[in-house]
C-alpha positions as CSV (number, residue, x, y, z in Angstrom):
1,X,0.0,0.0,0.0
2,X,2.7,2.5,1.2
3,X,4.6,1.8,-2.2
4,X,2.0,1.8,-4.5
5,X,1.2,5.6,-3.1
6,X,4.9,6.3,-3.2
7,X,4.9,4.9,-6.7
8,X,1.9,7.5,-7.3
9,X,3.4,10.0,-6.4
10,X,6.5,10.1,-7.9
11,X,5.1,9.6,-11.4
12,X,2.9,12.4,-10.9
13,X,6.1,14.1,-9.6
14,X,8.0,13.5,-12.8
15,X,5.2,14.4,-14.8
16,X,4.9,17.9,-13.6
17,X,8.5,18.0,-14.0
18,X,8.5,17.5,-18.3
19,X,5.1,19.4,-18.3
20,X,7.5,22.6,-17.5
21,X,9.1,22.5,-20.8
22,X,7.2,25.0,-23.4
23,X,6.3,22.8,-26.1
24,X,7.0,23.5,-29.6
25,X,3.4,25.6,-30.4
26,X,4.4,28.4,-27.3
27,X,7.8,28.4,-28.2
28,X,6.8,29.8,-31.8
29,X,4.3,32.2,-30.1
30,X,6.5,33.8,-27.8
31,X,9.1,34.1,-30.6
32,X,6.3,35.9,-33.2
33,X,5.1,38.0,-30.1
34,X,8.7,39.1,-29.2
35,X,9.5,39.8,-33.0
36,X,6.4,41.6,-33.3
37,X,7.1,44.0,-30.5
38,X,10.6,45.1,-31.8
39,X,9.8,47.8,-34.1
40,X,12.8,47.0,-36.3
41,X,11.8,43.4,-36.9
42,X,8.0,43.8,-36.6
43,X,7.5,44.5,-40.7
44,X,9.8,41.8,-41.9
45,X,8.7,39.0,-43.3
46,X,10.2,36.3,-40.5
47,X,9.2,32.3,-41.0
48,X,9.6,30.7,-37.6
49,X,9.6,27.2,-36.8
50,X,10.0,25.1,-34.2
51,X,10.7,21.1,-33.6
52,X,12.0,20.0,-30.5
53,X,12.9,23.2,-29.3
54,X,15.2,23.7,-31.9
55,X,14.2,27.0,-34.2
56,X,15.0,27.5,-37.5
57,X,14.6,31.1,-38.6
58,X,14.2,32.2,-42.7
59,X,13.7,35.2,-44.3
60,X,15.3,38.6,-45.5
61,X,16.7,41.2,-43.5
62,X,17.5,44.4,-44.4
63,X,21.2,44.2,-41.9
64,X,23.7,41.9,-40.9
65,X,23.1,43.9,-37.2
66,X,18.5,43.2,-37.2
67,X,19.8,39.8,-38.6
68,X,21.5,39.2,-35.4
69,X,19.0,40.7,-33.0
70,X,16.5,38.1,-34.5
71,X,18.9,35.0,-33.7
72,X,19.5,36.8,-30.1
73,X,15.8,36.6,-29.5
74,X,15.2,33.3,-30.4
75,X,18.2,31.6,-29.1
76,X,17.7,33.1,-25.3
77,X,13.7,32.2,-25.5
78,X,12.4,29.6,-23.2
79,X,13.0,26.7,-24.1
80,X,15.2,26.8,-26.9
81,X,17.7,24.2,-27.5
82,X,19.4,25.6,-30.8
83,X,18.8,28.1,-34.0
84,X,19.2,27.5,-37.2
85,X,19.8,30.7,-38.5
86,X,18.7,30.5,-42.9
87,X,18.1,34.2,-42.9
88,X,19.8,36.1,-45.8
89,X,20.4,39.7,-45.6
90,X,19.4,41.7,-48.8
91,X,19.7,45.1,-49.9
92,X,17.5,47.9,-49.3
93,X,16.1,49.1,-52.4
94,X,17.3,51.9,-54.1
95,X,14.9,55.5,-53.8
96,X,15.1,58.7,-56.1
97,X,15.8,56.5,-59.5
98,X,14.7,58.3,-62.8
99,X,11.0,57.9,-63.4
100,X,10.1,54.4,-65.8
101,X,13.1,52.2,-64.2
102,X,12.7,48.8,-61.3
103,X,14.2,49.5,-58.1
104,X,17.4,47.2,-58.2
105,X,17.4,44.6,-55.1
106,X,19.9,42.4,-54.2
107,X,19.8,38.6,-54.0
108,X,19.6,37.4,-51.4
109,X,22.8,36.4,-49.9
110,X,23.8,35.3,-46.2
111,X,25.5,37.7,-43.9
112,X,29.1,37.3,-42.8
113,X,29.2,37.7,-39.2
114,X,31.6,37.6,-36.4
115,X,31.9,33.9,-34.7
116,X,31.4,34.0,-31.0
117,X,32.0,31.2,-28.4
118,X,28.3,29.7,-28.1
119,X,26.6,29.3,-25.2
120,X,26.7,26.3,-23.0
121,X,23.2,25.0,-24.8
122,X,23.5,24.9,-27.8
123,X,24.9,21.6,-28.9
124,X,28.6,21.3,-30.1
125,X,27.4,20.3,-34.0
126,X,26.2,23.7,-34.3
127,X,28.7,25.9,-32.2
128,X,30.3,26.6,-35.1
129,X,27.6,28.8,-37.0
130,X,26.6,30.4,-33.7
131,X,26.8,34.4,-33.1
């Protein structure tokens, strides 16, 4: 009787334990809201997702420094593991050109940043492309 009780009670123990872990769906919530309340990255066109905690970021930025701030935010969220940072930063397009011609944008092409040492969480197979 005494065990089966203690037996009880530690499962329910462990299971309020995992339930601690945001899942996947508050993770990318929390993210969108936080991106949404920077005012330099609330009109870009951000594609979050999340599996396993990890978060894989894609889009265009118009800086290599907003690019950064994005991959801040996501990898110091709750309960993040690692980014995958796809974004590519592009050009701004070019104002005051004579009347009848396209803007020119650039392709997209990723930023070069600085490498930093990563933080103790993120896993050694990415440390490398961390910021």
């Amino acid at each position: 009787m005494f065990s089966r009780i203690r037996l009880t009670l530690t499962a329910a123990l462990l299971l309020a334990a995992c339930s601690r872990q945001p899942n996947d769906d508050l993770i990318t919530a929390r993210l969108k809201a936080s991106f949404f309340s920077d005012s330099e990255l609330k009109h870009l066109d951000l594609r979050v997702a999340v599996h396993h905690g990890r978060v894989e970021l894609d889009g265009s930025v118009p800086s290599a420094e907003i690019r950064l701030k994005a991959f801040k935010l996501a990898l110091y969220a709750e309960g993040v593991t690692n980014v995958l940072d796809n974004m590519a930063v592009t050009a701004v397009p070019a104002t005051g050109g004579a009347k009848g011609t396209d803007s020119q944008v650039a392709s997209p092409q990723p930023a070069t940043l600085p490498l930093k040492p990563a933080p103790d969480h993120v896993a050694w197979s990415d440390r490398k492309s961390v910021v």
